[in-house]
C-alpha positions as CSV (number, residue, x, y, z in Angstrom):
1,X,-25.8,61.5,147.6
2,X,-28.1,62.0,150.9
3,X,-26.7,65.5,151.8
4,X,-27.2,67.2,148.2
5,X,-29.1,64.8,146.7
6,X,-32.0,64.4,148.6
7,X,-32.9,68.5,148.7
8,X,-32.4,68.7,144.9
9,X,-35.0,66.0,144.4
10,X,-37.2,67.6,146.6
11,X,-36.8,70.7,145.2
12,X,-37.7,69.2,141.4
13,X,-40.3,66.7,143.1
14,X,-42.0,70.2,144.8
15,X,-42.1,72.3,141.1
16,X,-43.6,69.6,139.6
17,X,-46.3,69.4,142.0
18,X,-46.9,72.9,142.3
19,X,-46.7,73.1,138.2
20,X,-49.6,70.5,138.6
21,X,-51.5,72.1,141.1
22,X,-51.4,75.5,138.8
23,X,-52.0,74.0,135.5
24,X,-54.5,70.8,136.0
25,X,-57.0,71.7,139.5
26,X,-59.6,74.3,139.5
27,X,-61.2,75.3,142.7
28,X,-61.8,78.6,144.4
29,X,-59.1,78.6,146.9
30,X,-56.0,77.8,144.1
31,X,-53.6,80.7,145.6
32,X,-54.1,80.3,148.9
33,X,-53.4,76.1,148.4
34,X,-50.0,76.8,145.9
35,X,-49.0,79.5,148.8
36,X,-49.3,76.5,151.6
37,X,-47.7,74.5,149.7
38,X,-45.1,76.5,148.7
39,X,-44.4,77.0,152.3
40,X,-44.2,73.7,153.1
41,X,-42.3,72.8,150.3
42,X,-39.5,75.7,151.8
43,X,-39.7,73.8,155.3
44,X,-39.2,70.3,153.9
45,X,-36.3,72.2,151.6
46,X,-34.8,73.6,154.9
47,X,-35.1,70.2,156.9
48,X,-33.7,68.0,154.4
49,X,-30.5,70.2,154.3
50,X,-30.1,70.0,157.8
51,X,-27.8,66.7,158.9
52,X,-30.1,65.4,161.4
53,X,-27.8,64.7,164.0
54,X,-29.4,63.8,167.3
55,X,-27.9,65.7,170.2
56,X,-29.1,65.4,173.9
57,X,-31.2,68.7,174.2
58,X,-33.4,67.7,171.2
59,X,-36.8,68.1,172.9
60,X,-40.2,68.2,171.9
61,X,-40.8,71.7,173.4
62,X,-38.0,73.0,171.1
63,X,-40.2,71.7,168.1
64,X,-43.5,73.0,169.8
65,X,-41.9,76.4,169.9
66,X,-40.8,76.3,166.5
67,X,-43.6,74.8,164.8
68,X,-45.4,77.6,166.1
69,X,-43.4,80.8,165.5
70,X,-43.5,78.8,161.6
71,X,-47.1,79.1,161.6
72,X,-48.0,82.2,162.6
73,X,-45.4,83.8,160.1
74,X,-47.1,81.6,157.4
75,X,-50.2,83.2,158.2
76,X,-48.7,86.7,158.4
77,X,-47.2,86.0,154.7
78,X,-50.9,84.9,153.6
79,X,-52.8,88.0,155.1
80,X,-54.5,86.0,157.3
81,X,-53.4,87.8,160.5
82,X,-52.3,91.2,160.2
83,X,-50.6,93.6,162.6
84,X,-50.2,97.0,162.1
85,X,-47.0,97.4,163.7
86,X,-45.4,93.8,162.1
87,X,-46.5,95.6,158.3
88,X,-44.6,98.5,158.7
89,X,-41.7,97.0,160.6
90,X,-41.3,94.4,157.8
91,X,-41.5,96.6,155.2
92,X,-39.1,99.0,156.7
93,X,-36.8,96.4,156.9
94,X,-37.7,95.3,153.3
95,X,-39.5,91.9,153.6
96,X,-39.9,90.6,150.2
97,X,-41.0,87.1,149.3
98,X,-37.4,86.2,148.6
99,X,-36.9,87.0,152.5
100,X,-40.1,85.2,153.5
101,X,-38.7,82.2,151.7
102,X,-35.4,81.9,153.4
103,X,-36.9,82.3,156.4
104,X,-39.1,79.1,155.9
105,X,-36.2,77.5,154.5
106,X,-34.8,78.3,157.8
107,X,-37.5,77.5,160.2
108,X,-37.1,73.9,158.4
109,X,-33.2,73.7,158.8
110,X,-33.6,74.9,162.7
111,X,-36.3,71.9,163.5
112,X,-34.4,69.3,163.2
113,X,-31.2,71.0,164.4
């Protein structure tokens, strides 16, 4: 029940507070608050489907690194940074949001691994 259960209940848990957020609080920042929490919700996704096995090299700098890398391609995928070079490189090789999302599902499966 752990290994699949556990991602689809935080996969329904995560709609229903994003259908919240959209449908019953009004405040200037709305988009920019579902898009964080749609990222985080992707990382949490990606972690929970990870086994969690402890192995001898799990270090805190690993996580640092990661953790990292995560944030600055959140704030890419929100506009908040923007380089010229990383917009056309990621639309040349077709970045979509569907991309964007596995690759948070990903940074979340690779922190714990």
């Amino acid at each position: 029940m752990r290994k699949y259960g556990l991602p689809f209940l935080i996969l329904i848990a995560g709609s229903f507070l994003l259908l919240l957020v959209r449908e019953y609080i009004f405040i200037t920042f709305k988009e920019e608050l579902l898009t964080i929490l749609t990222v985080l919700l992707l990382f949490v996704f990606g972690a929970a489907l990870n086994d969690h096995k402890k192995t001898m090299g799990d270090t805190w700098l690993k996580k640092m690194i990661i953790m990292f890398v995560f944030i600055v391609f959140m704030l890419i995928y929100m506009g908040v940074i923007n380089f010229n070079f990383l917009t056309i490189a990621f639309s040349t090789l077709g970045f979509t949001n569907v991309i964007w999302y596995m690759l948070f599902i990903y940074f979340g499966y690779i922190f714990f691994s």
